[in-house]
C-alpha positions in Angstrom: 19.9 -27.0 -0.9 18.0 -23.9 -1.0 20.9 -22.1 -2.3 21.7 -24.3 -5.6 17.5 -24.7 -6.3 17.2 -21.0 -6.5 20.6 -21.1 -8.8 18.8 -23.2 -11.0 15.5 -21.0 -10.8 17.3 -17.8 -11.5 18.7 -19.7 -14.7 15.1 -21.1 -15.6 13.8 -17.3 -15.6 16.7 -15.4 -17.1 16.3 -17.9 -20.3 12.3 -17.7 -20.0 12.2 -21.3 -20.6 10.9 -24.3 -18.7 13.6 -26.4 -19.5 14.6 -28.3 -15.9 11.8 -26.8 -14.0 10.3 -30.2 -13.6 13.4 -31.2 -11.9 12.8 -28.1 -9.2 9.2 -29.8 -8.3 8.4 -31.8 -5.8 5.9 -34.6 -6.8 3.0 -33.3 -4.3 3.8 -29.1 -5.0 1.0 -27.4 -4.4 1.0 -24.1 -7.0 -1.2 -20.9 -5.4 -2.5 -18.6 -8.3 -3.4 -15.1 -8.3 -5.8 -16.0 -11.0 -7.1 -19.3 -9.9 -8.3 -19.1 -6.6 -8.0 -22.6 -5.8 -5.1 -24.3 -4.7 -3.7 -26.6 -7.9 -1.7 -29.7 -6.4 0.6 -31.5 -8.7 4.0 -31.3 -10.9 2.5 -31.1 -14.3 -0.3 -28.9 -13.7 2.6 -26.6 -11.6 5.0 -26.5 -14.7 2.1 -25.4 -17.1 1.1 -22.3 -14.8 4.7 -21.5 -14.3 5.5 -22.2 -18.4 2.9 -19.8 -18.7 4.2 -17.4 -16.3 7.9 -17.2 -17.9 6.2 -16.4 -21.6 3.7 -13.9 -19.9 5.2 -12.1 -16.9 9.0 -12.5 -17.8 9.1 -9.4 -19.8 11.7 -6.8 -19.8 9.7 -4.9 -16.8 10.3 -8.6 -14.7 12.9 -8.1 -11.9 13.0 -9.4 -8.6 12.5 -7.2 -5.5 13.9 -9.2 -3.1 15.6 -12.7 -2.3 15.1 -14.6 1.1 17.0 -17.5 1.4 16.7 -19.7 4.8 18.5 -23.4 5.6 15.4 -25.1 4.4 13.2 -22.6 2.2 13.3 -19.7 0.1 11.1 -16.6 -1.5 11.7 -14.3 -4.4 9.9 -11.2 -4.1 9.3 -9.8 -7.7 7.7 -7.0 -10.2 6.4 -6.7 -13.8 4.2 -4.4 -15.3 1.9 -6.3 -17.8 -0.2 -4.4 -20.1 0.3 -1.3 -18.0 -0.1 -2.9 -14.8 2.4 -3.5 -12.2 2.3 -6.8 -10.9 4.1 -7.6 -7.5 4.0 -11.1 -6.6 6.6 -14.0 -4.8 8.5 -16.9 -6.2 
């Protein structure tokens, strides 16, 4: 459910480690970065941009903003400031 896969994302964040994010991704996920402007499809190529992520936005500033959660989907609104920037982006 939506419910126990963002249980197990808040857990994968608050430990900044990757450690059963694999298990989170769908075979065909499709990752959309704010720094690659080209859709990147795939579970491998996912967990590297979101192992990255964890070591490089999961600072002390990281919190989330906001939490949708529907019957078949959810989002994660959150902020970070990195190098002096404040970064707003969705989960």
């Amino acid at each position: 459910s939506a419910i126990d896969t963002m249980t197990a994302w808040h857990e994968i964040v608050r430990r900044r480690s990757a450690d059963g994010l694999e298990a989170l991704l769908d075979d065909d996920v499709v990752f959309h970065s704010p720094v690659v402007h080209t859709p990147q499809v795939g579970k491998a190529i996912t967990t590297l941009y979101l192992t990255a992520a964890l070591q490089v936005i999961a600072n002390d500033s990281f919190h989330y903003v906001r939490q949708i959660v529907g019957d078949r989907d959810a989002a994660l609104e959150f902020q970070a400031v990195v190098d002096g920037i404040v970064i707003n982006g969705i989960d």
